[in-house]
C-alpha positions as CSV (number, residue, x, y, z in Angstrom):
1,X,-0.6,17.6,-6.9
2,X,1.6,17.7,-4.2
3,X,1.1,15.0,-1.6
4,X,1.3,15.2,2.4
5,X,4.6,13.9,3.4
6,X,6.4,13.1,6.4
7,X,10.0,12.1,6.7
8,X,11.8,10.0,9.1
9,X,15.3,8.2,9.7
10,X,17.4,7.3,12.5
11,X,20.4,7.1,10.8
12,X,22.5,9.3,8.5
13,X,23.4,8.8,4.7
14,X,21.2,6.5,3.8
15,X,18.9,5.7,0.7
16,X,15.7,7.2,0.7
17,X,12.7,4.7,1.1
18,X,9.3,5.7,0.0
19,X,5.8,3.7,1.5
20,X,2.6,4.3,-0.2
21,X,-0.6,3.2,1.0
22,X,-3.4,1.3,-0.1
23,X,-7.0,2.7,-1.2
24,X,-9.1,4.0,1.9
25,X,-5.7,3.4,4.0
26,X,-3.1,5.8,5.1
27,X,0.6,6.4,5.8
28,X,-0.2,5.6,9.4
29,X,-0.8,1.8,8.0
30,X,3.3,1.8,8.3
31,X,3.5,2.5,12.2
32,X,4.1,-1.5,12.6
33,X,7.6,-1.5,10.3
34,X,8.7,2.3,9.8
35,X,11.1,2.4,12.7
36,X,12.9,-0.4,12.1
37,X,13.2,0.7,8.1
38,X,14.2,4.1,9.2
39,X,17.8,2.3,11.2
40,X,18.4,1.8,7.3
41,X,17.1,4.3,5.2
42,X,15.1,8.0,5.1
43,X,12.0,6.8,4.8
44,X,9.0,9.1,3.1
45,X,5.4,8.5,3.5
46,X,2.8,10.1,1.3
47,X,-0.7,10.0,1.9
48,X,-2.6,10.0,-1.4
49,X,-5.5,11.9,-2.4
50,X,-8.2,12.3,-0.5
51,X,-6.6,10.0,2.3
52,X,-5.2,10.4,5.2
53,X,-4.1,14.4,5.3
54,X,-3.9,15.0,1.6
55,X,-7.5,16.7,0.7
56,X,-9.4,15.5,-2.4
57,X,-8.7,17.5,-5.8
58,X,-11.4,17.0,-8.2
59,X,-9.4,17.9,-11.0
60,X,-6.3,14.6,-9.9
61,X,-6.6,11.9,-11.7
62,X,-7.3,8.9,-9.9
63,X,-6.2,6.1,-11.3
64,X,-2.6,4.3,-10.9
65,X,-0.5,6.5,-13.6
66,X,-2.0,9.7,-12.7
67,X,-1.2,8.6,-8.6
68,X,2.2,8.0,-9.8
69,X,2.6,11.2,-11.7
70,X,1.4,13.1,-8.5
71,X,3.8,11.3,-6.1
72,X,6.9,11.6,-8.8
73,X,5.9,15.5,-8.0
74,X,6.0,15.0,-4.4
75,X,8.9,13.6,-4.1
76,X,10.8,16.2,-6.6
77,X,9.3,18.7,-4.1
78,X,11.4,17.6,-1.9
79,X,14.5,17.0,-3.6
80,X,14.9,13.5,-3.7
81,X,15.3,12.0,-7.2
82,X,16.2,8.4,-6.3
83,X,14.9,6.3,-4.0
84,X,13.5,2.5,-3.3
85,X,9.7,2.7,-2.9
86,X,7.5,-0.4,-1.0
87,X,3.5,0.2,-1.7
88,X,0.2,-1.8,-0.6
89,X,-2.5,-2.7,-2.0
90,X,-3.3,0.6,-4.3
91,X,0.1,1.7,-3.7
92,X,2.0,-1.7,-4.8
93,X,0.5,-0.9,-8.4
94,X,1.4,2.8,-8.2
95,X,5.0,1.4,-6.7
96,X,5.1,-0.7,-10.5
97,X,3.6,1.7,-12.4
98,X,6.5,4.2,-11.0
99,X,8.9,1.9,-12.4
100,X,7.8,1.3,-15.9
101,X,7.2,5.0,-16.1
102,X,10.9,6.4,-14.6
103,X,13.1,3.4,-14.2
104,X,15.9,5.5,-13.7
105,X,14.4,7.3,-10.5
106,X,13.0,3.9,-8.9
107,X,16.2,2.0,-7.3
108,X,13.9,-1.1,-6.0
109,X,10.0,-2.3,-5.7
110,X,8.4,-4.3,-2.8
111,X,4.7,-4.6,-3.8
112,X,2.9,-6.0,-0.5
113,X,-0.2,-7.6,-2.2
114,X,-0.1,-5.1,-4.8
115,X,-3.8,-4.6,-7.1
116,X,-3.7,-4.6,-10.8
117,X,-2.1,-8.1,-11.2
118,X,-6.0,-9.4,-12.0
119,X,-6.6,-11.9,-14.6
120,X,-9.4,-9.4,-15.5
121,X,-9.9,-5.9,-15.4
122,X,-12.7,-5.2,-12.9
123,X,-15.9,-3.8,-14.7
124,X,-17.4,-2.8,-11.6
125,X,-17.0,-2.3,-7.6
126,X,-16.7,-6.3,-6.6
127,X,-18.9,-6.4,-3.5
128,X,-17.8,-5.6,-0.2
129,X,-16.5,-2.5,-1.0
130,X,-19.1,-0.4,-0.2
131,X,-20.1,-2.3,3.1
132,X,-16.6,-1.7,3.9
133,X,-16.9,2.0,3.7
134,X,-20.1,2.5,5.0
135,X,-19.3,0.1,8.1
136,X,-16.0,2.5,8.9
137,X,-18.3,5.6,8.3
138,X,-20.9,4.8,10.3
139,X,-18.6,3.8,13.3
140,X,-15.8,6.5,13.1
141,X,-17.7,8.5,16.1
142,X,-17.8,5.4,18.5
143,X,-15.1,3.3,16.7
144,X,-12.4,4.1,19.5
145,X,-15.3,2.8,22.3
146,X,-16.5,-0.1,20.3
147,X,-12.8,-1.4,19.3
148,X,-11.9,-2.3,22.8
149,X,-14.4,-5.9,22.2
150,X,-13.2,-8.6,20.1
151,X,-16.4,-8.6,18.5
152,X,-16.0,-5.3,16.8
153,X,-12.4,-5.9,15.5
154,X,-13.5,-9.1,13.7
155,X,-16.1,-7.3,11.8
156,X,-14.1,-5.0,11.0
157,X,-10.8,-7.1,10.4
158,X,-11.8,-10.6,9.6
159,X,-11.8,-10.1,6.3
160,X,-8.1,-8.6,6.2
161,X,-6.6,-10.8,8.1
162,X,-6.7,-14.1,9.5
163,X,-4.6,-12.7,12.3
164,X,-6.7,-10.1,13.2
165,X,-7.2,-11.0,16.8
166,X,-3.8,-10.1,17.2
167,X,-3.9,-6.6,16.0
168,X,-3.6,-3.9,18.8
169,X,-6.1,-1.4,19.6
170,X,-4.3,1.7,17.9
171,X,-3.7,-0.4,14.7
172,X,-7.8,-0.8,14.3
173,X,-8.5,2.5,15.2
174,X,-6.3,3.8,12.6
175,X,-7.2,1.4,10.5
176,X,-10.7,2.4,10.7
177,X,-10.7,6.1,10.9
178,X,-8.3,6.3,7.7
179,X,-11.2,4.0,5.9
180,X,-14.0,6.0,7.4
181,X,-12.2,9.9,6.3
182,X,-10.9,8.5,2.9
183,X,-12.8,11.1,0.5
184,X,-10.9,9.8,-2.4
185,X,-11.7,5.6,-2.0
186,X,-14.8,5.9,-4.5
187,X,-12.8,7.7,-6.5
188,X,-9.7,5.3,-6.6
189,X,-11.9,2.3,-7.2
190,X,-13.8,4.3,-10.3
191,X,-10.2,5.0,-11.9
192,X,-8.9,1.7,-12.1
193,X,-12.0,0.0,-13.4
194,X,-11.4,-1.5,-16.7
195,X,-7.6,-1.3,-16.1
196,X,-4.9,-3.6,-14.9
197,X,-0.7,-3.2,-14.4
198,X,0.2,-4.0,-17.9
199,X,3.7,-2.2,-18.5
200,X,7.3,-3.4,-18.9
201,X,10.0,-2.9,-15.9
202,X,13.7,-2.3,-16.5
203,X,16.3,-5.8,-15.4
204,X,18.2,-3.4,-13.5
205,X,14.8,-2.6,-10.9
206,X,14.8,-5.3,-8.7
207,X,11.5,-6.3,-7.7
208,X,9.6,-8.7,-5.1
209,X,6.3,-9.2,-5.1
210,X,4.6,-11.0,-1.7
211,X,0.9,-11.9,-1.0
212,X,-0.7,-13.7,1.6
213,X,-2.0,-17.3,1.4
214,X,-5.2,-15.6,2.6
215,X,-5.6,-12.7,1.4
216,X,-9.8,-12.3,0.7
217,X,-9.6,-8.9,-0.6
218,X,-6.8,-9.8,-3.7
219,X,-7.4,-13.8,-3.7
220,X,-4.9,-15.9,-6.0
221,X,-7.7,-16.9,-7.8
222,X,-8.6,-13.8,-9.6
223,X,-6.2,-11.2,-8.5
224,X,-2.4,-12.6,-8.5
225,X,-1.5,-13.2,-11.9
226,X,2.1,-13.6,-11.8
227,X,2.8,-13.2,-15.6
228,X,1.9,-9.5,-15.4
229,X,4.9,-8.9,-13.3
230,X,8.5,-8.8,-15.0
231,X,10.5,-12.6,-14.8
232,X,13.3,-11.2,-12.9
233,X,10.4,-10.4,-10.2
234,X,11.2,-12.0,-6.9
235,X,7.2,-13.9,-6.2
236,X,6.8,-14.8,-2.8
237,X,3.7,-15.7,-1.0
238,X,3.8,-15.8,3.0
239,X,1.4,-18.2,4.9
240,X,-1.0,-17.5,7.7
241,X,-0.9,-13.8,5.8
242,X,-3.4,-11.6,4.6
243,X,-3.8,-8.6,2.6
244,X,-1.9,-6.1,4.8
245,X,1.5,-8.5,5.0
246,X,3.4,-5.8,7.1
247,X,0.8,-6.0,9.7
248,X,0.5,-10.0,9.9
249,X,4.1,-10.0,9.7
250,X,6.4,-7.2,9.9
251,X,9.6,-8.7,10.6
252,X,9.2,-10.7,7.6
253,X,8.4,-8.3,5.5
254,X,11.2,-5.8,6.6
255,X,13.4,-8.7,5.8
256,X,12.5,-8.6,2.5
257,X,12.4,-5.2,1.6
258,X,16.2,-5.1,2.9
259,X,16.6,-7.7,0.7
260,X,14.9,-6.4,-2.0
261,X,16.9,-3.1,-1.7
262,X,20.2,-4.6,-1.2
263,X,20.2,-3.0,2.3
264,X,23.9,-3.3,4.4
265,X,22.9,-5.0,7.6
């Protein structure tokens, strides 16, 4: 399946950088870092099925591998054959699962709180899922009206973030409307019950992994499992940081995923 793309750079010559989303997110979850990674690199973002401006296809497979395969086919699409690629959430497992699968066409991983690191596989939704969608569904028509009060962006954002009451207005709205349109979140959760990232990475990806020290929806307790990563893996964990780190802080992580990618600054 071919994937809804856009493209952006403000330089020439550079590396190709590739930002997937997490589950009921979109690509517009990047607005907070893409400019200052497009001074570096062409930077791609996808949305994935049934998010964002990619329709849901009954017949794509859902779960990590079969995301990967359909963003591997994307990207051919548009001629690019190497690049780094940075994914949340969802798309920091897809981002891994890329590499184990085509080393040779990944040149770096940054996985921002990435899923499938869990001690065990999930059987099950975990709760909160569903009050999450439903919440975002029932608001999307007076979302934009209601997200002006504080008190409506810490129900909504709490959770996320323990710097949520610094978030700007157009970051919630997105934030909310991509949550309340995703078709293909039930879907996503269903295909990676009962499975977790379990696949070797070449030495020659580099790879950095970075969770929040309060991230609620991936908590260390359950959901970071650092031995399902390779050893070379570059583990950080950022403080005051929840489970979107490039909105709590996007310098930081910018920093990084130059880093990470071997970027000349």
């Amino acid at each position: 399946m071919i994937l809804h793309s856009t493209m952006r750079t403000h330089a020439t010559g550079t590396e190709t950088l590739l930002l997937i989303h997490g589950m009921g997110s979109a690509s517009t979850a990047w607005h907070l870092i893409i400019d200052d990674l497009a001074n570096h690199y062409t930077v791609v973002t996808v949305d994935l099925p049934g998010h964002g401006f990619t329709p849901m296809d009954e017949t794509q497979p859902m779960d990590p591998r079969g995301l990967a395969e359909s963003v591997f086919e994307t990207m051919n699409s548009l001629g690019i054959a190497k690049y780094h690629v940075v994914g949340n959430s969802l798309g920091g497992w897809i981002a891994l699962e890329m590499a184990a699968m085509r080393p040779d066409a990944i040149a770096s991983v940054t996985g921002l709180a990435p899923a499938g690191l869990w001690i065990k596989p999930f059987v099950a939704r975990y709760p909160g899922t569903a009050i999450a969608r439903i919440l975002a569904s029932s608001l999307k028509v007076v979302s934009p009206l209601l997200l002006h009060y504080e008190w409506a962006r810490k129900i909504g954002f709490e959770n996320v973030s323990p710097k949520w009451r610094d978030f700007s207005y157009q970051l919630c709205v997105e934030a909310t409307h991509a949550m309340a349109t995703a078709a293909g979140y039930y879907p996503a959760w269903d295909a990676l019950l009962r499975k977790r990232f379990d696949e070797n990475i070449s030495e020659k990806v580099p790879i950095t992994v970075i969770f929040g020290d309060a991230d609620r929806t991936l908590p260390a307790s359950t959901c970071q499992e650092r031995s399902l990563v390779p050893d070379h893996t570059n583990w950080l964990v950022f403080t005051e940081c929840g489970h979107a780190p490039m909105w709590d802080h996007p310098k930081e992580v910018v920093a990084q995923i130059l880093t990470t990618t071997g970027a000349k600054i």
